[in-house]
C-alpha positions as CSV (number, residue, x, y, z in Angstrom):
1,X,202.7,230.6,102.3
2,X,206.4,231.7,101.5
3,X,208.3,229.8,98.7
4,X,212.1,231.0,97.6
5,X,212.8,231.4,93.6
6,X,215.1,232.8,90.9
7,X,213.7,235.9,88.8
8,X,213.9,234.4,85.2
9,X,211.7,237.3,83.4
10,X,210.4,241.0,84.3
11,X,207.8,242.6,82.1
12,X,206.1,245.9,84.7
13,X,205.2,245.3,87.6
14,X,204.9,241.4,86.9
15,X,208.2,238.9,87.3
16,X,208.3,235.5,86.3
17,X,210.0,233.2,88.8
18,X,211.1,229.7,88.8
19,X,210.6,227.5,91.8
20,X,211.7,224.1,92.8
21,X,208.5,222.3,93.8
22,X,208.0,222.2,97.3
23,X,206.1,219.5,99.4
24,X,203.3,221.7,99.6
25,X,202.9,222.1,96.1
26,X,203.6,218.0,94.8
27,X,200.1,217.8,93.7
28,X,198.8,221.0,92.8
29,X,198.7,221.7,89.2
30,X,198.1,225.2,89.3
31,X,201.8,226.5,87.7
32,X,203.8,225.4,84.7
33,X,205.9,222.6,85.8
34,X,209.8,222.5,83.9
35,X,211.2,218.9,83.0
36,X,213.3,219.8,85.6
37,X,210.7,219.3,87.9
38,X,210.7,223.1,89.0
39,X,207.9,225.0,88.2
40,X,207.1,228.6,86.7
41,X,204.9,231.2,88.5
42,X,203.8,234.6,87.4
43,X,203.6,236.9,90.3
44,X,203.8,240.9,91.4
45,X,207.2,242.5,91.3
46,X,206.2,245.5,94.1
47,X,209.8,245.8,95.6
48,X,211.7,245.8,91.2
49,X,213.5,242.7,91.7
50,X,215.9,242.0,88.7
51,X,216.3,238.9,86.6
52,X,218.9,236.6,88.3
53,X,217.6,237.8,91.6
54,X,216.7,235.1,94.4
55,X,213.8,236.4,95.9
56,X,211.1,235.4,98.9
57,X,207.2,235.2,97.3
58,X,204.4,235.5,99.4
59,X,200.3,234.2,98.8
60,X,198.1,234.8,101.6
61,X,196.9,231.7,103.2
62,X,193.3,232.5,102.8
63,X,193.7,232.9,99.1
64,X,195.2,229.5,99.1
65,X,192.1,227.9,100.7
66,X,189.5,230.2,99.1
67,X,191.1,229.0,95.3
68,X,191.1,225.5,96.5
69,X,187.7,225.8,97.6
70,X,187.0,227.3,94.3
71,X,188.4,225.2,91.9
72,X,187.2,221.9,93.9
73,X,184.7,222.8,95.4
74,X,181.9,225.0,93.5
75,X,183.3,222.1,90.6
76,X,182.1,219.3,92.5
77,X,178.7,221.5,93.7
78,X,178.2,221.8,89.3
79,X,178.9,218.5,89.1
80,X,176.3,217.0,91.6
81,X,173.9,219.7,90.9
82,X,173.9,218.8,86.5
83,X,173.3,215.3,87.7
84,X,170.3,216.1,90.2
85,X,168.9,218.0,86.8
86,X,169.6,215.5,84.4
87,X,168.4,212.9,86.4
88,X,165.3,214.1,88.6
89,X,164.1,217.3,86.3
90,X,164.7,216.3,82.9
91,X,164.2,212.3,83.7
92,X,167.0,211.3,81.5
93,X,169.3,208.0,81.6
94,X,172.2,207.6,83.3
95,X,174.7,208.1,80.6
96,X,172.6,211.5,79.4
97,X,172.3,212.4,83.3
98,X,176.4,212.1,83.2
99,X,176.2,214.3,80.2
100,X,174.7,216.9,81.5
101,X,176.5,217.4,84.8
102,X,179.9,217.1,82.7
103,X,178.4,220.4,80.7
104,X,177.6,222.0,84.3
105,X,180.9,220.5,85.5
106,X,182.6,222.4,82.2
107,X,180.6,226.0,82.8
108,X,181.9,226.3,86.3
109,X,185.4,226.1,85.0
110,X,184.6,229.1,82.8
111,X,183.0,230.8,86.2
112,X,185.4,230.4,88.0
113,X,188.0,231.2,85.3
114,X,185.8,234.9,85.1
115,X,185.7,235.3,88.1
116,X,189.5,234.6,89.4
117,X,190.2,237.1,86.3
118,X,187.4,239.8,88.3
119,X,189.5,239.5,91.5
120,X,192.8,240.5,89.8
121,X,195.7,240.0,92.0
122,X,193.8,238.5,95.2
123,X,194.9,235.0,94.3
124,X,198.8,236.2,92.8
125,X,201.6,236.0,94.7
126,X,204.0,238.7,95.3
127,X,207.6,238.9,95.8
128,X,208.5,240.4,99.7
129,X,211.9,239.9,100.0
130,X,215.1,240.3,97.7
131,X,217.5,237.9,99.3
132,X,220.5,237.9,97.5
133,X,220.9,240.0,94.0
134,X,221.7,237.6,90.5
135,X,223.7,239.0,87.7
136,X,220.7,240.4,85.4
């Protein structure tokens, strides 16, 4: 997935760029979003891109769907699972059933969270292309 921003920030090997949000990304929540409606991304500076420069940022594909799956999907799987327990196993109510699969619901975040942080840079995007040069 290739998206086309403005350098704002370097700081290593890491650049901070500022995209305008693209259909793909209307409602994903994953980046800071300006009032401007433009959003904010962190990504890999491999090729020393300059503030001011307009440059072409690459995320694989299969780290797209693999994050998805992982922020969606191993959620809804806590989810389901905390209510199986709180209902069936530790034969609560309703409301206490809810209870626990929101705490089940909550620890998978912080997986997930760890683990995205294990991975490093899988799930980053990286700038590929330097398209025009700003005046930074």
């Amino acid at each position: 997935m290739d998206e086309i921003g403005t350098v704002e920030r370097v700081s290593g090997n890491k650049a901070e760029v500022r995209f305008e949000k693209s259909k793909a990304c209307q409602s994903c929540k994953a980046c800071r979003v300006a009032s401007d409606g433009s959003m904010k991304v962190e990504v890999i500076n491999p090729i020393g891109a300059k503030e001011g420069d307009r440059v072409k940022c690459n995320i694989a594909g299969s780290a797209v769907v693999k994050a998805a799956f992982l922020v969606y999907g191993v959620s809804l799987i806590a989810l389901f699972f905390g209510l199986f327990i709180g209902l069936k196993i530790m034969k609560l109510t309703q409301g206490g059933a809810l209870a626990v699969a929101l705490v089940f619901m909550a620890l998978s975040f912080i997986f997930i969270r760890f683990y995205g942080a294990r991975k490093g840079d899988y799930y980053t995007a990286t700038i590929v292309d330097i398209i025009s040069r700003g005046g930074g």
